[in-house]
N, CA, C and O atoms as a Maestro MAE file, in Angstrom:
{
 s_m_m2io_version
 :::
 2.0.0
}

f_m_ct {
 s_m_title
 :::
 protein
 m_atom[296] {
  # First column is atom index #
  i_m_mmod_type
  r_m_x_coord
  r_m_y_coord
  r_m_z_coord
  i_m_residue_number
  s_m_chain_name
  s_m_pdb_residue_name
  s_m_pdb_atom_name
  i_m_atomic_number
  :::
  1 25 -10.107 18.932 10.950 1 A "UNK " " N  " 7
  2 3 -9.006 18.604 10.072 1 A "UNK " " CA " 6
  3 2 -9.276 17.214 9.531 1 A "UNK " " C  " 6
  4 15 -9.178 16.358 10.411 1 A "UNK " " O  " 8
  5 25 -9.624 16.695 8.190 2 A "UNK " " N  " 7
  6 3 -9.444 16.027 7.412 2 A "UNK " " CA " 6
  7 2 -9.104 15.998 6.159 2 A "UNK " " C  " 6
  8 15 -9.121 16.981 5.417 2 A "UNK " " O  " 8
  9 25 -8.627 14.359 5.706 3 A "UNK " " N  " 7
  10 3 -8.043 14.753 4.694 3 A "UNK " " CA " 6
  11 2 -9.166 14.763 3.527 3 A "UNK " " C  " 6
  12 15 -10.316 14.538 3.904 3 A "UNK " " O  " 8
  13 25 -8.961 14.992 2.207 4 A "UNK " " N  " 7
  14 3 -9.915 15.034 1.177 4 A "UNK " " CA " 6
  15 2 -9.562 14.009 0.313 4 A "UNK " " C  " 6
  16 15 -8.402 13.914 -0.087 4 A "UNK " " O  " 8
  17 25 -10.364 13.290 0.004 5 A "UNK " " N  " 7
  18 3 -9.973 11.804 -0.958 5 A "UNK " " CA " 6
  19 2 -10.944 11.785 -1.849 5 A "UNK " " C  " 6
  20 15 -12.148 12.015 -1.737 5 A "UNK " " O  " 8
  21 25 -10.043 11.376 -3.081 6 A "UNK " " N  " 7
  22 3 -11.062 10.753 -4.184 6 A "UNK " " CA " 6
  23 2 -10.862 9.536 -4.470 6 A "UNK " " C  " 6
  24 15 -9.718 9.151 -4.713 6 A "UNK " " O  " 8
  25 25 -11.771 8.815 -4.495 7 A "UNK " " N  " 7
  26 3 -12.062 6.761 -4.887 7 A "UNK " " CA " 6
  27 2 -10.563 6.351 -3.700 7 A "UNK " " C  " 6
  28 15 -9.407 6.131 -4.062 7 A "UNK " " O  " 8
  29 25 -11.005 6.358 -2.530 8 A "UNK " " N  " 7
  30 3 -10.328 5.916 -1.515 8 A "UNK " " CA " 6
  31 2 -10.681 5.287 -0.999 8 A "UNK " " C  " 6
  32 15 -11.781 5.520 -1.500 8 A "UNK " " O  " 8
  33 25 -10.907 4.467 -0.268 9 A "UNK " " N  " 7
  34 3 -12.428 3.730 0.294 9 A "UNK " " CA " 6
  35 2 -11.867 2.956 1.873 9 A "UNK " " C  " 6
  36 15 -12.583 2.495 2.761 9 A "UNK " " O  " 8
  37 25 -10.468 3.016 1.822 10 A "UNK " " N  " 7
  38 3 -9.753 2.567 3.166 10 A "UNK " " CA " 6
  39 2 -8.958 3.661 3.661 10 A "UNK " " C  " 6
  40 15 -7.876 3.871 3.112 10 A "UNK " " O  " 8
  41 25 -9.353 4.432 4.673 11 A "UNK " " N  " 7
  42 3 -8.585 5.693 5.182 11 A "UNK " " CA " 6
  43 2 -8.434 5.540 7.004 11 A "UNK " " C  " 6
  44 15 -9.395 5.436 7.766 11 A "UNK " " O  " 8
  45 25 -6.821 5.564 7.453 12 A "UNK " " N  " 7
  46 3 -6.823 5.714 8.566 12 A "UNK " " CA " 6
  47 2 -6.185 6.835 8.932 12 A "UNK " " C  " 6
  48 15 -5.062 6.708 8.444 12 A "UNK " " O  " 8
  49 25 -6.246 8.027 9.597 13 A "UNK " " N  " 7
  50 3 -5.875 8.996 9.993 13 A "UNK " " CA " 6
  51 2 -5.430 9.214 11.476 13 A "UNK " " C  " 6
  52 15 -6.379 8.948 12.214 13 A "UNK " " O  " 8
  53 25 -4.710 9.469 11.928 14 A "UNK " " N  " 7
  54 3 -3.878 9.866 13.541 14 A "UNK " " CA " 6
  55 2 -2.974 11.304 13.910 14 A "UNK " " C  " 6
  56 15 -2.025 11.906 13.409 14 A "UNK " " O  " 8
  57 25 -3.875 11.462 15.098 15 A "UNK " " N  " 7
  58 3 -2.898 12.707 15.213 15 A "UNK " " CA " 6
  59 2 -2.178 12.910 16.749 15 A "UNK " " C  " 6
  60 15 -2.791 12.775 17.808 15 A "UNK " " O  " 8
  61 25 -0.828 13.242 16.631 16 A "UNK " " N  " 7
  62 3 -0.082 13.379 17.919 16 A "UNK " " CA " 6
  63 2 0.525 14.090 18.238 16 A "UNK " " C  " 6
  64 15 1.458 14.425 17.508 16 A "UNK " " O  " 8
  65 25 0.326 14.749 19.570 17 A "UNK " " N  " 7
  66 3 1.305 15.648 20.233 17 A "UNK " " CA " 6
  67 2 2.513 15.567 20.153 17 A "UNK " " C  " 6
  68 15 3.067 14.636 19.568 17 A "UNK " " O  " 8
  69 25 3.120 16.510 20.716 18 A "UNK " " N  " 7
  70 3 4.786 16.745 20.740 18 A "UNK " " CA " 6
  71 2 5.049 16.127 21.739 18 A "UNK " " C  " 6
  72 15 6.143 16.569 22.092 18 A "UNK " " O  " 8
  73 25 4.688 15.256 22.537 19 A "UNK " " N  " 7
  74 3 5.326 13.872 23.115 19 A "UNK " " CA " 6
  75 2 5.043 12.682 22.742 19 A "UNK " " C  " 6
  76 15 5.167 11.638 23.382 19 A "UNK " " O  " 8
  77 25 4.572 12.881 21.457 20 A "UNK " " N  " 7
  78 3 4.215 11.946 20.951 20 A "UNK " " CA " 6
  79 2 2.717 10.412 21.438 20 A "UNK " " C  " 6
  80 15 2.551 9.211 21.227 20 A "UNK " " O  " 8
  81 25 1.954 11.640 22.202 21 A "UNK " " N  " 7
  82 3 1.018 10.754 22.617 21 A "UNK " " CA " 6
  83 2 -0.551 10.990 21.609 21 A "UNK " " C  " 6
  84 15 -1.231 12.011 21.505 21 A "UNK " " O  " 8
  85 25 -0.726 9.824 21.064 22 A "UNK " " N  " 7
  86 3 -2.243 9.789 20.423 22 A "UNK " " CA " 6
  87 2 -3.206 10.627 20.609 22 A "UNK " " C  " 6
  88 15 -3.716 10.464 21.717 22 A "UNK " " O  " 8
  89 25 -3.640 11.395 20.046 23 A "UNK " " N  " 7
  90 3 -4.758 12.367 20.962 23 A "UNK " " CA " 6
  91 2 -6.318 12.179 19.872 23 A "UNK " " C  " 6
  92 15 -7.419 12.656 20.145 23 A "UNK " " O  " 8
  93 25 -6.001 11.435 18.754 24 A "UNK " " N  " 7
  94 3 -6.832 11.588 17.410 24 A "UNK " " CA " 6
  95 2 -6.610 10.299 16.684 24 A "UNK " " C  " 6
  96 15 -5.542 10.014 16.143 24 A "UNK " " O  " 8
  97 25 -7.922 9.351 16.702 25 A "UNK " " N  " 7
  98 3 -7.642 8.498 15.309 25 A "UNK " " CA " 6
  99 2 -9.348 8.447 15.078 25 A "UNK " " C  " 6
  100 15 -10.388 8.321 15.726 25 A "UNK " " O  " 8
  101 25 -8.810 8.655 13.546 26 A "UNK " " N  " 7
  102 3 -10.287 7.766 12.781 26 A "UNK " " CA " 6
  103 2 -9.913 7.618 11.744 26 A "UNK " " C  " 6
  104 15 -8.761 7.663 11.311 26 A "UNK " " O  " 8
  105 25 -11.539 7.287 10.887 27 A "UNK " " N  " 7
  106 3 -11.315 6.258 9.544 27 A "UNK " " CA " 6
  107 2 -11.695 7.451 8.605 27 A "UNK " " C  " 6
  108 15 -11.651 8.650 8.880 27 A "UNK " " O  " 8
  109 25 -12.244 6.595 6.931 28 A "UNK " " N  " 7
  110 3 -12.972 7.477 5.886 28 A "UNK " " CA " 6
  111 2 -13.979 8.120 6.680 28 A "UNK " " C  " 6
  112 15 -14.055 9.349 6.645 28 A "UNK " " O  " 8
  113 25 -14.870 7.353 7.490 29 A "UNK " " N  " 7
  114 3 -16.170 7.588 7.255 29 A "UNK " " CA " 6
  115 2 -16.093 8.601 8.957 29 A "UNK " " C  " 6
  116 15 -17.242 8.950 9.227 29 A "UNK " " O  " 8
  117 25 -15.311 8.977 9.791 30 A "UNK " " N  " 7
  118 3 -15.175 9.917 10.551 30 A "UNK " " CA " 6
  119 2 -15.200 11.542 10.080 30 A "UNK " " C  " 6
  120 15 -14.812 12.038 9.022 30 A "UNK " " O  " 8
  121 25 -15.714 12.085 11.094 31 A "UNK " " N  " 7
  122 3 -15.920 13.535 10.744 31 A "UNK " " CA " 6
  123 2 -14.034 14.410 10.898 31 A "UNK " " C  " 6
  124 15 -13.937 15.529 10.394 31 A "UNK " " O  " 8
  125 25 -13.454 14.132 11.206 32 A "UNK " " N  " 7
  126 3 -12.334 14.825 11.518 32 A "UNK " " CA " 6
  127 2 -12.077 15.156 12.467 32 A "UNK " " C  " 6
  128 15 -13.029 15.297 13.235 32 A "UNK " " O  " 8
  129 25 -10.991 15.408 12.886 33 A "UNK " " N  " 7
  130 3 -10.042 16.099 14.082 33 A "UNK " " CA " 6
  131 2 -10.850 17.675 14.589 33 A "UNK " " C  " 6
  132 15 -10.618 18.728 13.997 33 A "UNK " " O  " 8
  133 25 -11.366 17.618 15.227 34 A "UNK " " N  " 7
  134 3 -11.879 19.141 15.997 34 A "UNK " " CA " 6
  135 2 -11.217 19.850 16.723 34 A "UNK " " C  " 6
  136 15 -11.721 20.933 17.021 34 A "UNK " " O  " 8
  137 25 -9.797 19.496 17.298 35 A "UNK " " N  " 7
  138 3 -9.073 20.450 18.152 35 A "UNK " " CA " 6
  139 2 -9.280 19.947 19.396 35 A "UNK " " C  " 6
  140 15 -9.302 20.776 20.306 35 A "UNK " " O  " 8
  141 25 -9.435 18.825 19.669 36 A "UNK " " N  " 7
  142 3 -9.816 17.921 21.024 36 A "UNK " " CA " 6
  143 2 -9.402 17.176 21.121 36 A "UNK " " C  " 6
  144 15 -8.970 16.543 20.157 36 A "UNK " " O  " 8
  145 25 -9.227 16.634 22.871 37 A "UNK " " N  " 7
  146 3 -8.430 15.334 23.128 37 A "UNK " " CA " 6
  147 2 -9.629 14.995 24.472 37 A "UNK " " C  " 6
  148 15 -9.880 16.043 25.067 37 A "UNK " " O  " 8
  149 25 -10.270 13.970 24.955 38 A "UNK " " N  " 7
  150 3 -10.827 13.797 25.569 38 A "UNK " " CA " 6
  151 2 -12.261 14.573 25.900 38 A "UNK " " C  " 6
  152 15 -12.836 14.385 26.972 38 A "UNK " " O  " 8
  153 25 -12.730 15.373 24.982 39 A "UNK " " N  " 7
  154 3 -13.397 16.148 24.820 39 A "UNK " " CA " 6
  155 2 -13.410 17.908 25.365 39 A "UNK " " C  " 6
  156 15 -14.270 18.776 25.517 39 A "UNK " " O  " 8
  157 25 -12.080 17.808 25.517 40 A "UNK " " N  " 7
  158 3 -11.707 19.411 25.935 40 A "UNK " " CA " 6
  159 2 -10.435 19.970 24.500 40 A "UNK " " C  " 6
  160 15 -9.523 19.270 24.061 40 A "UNK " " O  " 8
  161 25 -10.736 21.173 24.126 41 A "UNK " " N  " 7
  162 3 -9.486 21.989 23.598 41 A "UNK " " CA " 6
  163 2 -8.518 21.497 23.833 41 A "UNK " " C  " 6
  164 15 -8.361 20.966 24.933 41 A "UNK " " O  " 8
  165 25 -7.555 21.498 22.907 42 A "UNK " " N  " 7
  166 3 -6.167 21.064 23.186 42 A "UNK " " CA " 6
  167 2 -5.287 22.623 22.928 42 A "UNK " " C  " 6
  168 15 -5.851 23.580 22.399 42 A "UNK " " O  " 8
  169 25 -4.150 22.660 23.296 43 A "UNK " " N  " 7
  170 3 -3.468 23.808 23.407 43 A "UNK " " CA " 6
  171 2 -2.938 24.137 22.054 43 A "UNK " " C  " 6
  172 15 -2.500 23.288 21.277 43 A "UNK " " O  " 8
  173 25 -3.028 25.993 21.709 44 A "UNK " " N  " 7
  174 3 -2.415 25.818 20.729 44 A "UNK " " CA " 6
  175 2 -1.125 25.272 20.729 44 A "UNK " " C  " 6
  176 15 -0.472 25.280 21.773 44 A "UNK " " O  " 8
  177 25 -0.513 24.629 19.327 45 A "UNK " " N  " 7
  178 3 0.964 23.833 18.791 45 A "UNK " " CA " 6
  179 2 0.891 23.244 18.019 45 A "UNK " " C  " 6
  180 15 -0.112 23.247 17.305 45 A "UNK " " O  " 8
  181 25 2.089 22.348 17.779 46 A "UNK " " N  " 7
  182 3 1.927 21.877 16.391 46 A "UNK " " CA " 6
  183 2 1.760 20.080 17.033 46 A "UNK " " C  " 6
  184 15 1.972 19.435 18.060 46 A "UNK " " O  " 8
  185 25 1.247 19.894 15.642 47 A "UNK " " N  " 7
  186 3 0.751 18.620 15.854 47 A "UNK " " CA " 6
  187 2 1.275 17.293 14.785 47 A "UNK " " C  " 6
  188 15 1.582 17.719 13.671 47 A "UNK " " O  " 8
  189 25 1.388 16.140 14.907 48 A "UNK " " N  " 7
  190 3 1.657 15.380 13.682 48 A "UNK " " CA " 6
  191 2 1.191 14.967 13.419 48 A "UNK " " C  " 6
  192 15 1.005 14.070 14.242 48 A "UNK " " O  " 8
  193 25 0.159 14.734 11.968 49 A "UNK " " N  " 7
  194 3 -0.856 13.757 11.526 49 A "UNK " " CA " 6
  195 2 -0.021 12.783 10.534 49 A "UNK " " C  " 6
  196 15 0.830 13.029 9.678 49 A "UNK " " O  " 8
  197 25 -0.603 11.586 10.993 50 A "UNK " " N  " 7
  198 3 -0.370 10.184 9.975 50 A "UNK " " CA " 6
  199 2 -1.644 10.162 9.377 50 A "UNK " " C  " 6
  200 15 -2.716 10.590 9.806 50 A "UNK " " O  " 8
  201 25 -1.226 9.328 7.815 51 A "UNK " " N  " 7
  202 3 -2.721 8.868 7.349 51 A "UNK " " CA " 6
  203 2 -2.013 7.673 6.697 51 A "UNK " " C  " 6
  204 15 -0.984 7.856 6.048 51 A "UNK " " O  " 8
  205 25 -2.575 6.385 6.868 52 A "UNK " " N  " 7
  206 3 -2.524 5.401 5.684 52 A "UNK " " CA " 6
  207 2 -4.470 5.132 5.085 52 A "UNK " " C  " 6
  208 15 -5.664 5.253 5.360 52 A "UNK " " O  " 8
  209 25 -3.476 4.717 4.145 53 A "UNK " " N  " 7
  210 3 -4.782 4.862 2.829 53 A "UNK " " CA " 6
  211 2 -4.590 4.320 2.137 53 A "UNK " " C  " 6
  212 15 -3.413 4.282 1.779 53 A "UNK " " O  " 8
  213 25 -5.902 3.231 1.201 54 A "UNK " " N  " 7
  214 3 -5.482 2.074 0.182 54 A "UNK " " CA " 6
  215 2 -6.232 2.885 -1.367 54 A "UNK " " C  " 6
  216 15 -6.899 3.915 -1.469 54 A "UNK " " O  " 8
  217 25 -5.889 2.159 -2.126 55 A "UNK " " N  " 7
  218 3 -6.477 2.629 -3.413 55 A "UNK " " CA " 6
  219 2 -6.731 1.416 -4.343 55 A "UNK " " C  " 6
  220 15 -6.079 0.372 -4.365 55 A "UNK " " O  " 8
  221 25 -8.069 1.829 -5.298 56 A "UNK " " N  " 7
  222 3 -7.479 0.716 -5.842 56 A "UNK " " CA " 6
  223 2 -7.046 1.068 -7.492 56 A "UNK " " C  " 6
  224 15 -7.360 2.069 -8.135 56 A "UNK " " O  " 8
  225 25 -6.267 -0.040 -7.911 57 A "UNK " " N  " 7
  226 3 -5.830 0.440 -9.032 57 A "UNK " " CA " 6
  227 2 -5.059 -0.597 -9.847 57 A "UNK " " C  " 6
  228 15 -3.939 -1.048 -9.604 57 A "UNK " " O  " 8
  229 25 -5.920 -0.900 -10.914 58 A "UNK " " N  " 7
  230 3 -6.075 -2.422 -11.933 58 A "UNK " " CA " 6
  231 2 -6.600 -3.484 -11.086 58 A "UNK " " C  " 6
  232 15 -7.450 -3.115 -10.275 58 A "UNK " " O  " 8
  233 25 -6.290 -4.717 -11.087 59 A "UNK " " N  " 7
  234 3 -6.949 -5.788 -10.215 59 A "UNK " " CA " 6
  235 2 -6.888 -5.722 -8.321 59 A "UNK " " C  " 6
  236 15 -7.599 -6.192 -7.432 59 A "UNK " " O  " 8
  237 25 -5.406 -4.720 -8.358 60 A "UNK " " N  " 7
  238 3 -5.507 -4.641 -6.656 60 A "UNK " " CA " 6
  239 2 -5.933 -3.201 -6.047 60 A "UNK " " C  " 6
  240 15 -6.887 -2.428 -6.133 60 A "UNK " " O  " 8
  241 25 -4.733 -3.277 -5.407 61 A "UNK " " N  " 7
  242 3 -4.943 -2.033 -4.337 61 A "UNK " " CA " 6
  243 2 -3.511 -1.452 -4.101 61 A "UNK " " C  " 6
  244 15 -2.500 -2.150 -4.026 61 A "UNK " " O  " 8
  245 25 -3.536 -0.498 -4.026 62 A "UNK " " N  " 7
  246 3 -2.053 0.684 -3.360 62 A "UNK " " CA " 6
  247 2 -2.261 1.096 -2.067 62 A "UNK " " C  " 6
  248 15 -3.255 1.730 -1.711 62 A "UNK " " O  " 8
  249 25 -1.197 0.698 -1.224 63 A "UNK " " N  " 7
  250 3 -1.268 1.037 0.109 63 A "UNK " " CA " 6
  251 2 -0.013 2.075 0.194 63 A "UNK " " C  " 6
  252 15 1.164 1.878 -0.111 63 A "UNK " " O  " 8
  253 25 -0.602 3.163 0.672 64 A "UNK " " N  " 7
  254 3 0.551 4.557 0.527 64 A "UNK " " CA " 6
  255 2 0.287 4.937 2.263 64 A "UNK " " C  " 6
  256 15 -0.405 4.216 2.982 64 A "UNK " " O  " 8
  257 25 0.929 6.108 2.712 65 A "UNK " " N  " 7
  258 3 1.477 6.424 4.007 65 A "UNK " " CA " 6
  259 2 1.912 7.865 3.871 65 A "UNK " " C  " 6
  260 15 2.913 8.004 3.167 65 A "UNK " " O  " 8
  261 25 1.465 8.822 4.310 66 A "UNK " " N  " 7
  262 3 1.918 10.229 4.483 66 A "UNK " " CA " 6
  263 2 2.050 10.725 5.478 66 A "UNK " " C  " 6
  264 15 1.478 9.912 6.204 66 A "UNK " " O  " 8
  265 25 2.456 11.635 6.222 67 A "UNK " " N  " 7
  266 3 2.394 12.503 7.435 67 A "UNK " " CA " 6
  267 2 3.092 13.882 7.148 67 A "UNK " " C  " 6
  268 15 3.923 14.119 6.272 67 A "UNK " " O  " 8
  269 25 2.545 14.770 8.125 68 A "UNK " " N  " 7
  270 3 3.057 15.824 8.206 68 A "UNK " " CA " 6
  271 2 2.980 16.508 9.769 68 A "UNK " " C  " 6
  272 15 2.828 15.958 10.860 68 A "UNK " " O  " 8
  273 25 3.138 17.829 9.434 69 A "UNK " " N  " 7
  274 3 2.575 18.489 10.616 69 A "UNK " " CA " 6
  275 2 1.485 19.539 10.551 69 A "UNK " " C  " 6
  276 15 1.178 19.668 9.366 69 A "UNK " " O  " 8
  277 25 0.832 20.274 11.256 70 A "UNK " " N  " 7
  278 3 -0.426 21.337 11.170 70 A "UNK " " CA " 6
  279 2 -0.175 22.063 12.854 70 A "UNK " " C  " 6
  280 15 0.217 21.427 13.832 70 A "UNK " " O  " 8
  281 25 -0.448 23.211 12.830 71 A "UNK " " N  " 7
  282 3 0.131 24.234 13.334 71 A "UNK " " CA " 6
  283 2 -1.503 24.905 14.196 71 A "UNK " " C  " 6
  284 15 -1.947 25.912 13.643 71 A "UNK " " O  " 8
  285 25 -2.021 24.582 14.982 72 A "UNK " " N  " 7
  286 3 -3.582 24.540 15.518 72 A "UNK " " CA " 6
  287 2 -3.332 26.077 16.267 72 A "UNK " " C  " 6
  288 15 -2.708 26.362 17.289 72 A "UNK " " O  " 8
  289 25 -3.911 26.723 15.535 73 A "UNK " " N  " 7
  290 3 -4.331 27.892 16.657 73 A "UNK " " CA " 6
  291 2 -5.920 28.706 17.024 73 A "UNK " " C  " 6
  292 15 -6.978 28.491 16.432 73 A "UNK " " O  " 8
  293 25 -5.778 29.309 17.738 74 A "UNK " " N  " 7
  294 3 -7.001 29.140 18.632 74 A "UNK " " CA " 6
  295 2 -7.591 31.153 18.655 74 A "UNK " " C  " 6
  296 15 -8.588 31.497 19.290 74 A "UNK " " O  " 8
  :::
 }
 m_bond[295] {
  # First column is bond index #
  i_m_from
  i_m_to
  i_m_order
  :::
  1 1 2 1
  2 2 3 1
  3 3 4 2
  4 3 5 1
  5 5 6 1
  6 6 7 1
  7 7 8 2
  8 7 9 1
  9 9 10 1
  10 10 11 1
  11 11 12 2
  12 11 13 1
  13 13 14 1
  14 14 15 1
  15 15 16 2
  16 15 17 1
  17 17 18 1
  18 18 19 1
  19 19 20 2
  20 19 21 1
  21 21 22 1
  22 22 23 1
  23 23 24 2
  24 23 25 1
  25 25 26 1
  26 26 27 1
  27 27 28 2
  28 27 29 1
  29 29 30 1
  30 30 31 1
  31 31 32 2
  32 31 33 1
  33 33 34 1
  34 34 35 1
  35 35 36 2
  36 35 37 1
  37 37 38 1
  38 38 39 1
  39 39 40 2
  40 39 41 1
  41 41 42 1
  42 42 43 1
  43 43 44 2
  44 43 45 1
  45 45 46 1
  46 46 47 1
  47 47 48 2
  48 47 49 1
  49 49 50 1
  50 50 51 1
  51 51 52 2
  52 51 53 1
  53 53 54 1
  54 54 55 1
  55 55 56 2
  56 55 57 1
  57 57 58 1
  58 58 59 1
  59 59 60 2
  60 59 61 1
  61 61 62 1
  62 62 63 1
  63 63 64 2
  64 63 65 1
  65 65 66 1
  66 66 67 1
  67 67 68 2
  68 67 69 1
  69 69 70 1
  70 70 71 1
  71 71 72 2
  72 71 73 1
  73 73 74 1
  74 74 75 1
  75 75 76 2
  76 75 77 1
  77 77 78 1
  78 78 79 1
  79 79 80 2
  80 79 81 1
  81 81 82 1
  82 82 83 1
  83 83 84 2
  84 83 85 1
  85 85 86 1
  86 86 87 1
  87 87 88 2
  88 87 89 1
  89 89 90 1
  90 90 91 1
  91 91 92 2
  92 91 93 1
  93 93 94 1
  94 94 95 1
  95 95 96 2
  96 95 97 1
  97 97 98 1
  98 98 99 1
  99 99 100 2
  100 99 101 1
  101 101 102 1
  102 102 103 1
  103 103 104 2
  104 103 105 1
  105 105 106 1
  106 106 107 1
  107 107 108 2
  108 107 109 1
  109 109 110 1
  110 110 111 1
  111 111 112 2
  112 111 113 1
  113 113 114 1
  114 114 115 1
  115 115 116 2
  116 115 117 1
  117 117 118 1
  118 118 119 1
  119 119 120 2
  120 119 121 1
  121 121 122 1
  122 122 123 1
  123 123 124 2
  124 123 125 1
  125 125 126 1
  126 126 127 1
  127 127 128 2
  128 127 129 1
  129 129 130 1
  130 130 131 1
  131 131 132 2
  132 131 133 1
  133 133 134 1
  134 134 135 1
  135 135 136 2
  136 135 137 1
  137 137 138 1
  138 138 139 1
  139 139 140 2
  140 139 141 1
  141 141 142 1
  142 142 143 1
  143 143 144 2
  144 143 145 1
  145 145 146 1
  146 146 147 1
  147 147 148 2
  148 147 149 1
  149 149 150 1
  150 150 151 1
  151 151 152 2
  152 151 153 1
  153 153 154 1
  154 154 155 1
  155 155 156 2
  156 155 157 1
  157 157 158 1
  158 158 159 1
  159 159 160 2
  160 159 161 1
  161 161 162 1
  162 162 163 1
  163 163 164 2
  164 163 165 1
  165 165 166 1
  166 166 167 1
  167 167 168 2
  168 167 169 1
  169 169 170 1
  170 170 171 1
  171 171 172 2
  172 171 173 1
  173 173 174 1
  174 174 175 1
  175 175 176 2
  176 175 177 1
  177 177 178 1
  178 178 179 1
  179 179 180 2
  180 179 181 1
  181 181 182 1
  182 182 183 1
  183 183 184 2
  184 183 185 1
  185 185 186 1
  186 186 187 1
  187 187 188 2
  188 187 189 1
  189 189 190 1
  190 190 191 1
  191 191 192 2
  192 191 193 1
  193 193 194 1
  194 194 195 1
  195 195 196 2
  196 195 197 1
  197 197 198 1
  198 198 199 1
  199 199 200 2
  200 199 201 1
  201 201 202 1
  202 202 203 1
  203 203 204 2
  204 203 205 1
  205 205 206 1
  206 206 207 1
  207 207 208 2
  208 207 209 1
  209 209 210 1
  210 210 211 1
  211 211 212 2
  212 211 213 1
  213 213 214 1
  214 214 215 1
  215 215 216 2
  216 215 217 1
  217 217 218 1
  218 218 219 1
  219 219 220 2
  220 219 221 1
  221 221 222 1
  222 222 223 1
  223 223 224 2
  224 223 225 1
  225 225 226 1
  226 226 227 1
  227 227 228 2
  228 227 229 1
  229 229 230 1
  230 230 231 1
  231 231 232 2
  232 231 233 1
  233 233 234 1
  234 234 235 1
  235 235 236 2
  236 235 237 1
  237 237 238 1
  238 238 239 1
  239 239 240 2
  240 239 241 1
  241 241 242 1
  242 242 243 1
  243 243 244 2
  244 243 245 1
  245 245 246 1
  246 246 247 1
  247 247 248 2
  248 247 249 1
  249 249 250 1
  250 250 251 1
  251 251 252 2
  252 251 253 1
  253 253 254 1
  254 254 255 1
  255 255 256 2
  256 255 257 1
  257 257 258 1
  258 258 259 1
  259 259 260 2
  260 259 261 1
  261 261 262 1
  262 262 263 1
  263 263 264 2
  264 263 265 1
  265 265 266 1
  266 266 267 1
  267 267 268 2
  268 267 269 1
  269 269 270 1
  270 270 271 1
  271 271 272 2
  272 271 273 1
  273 273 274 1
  274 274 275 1
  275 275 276 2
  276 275 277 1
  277 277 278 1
  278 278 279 1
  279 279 280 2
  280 279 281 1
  281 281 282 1
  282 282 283 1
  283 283 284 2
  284 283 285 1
  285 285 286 1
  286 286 287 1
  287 287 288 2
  288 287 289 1
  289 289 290 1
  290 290 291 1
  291 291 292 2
  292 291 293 1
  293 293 294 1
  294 294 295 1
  295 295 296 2
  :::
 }
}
């Protein structure tokens, strides 16, 4: 699971269980979320991903913030 960006060049991505514990972070240049937490399967459920991400656009940059959820099954 990653996200897809065009001319993004600052990407942080996180993903967390339903107790809200970290199980997933990386940057642009990470391969994505595989369905793992410590290097074992995680159970199917749903999950919450954050992403902040900069852009740039005229002399600066846009710093935006999304999340959702994704639904992992196995």
């Amino acid at each position: 699971f990653k996200p897809i960006t065009i001319n993004v060049p600052e990407l942080t991505m996180r993903i967390f269980n339903r107790w809200g514990e970290k199980i997933y972070e990386g940057d642009i240049n990470s391969p994505g979320w595989d369905g793992t937490f410590k290097g074992e399967p995680v159970q199917q459920d749903v999950y919450v991903w954050q992403v902040e991400y900069r852009y740039p656009l005229g002399n600066g940059y846009i710093n935006q913030y999304e999340n959702g959820t994704l639904n992992l099954l196995r």
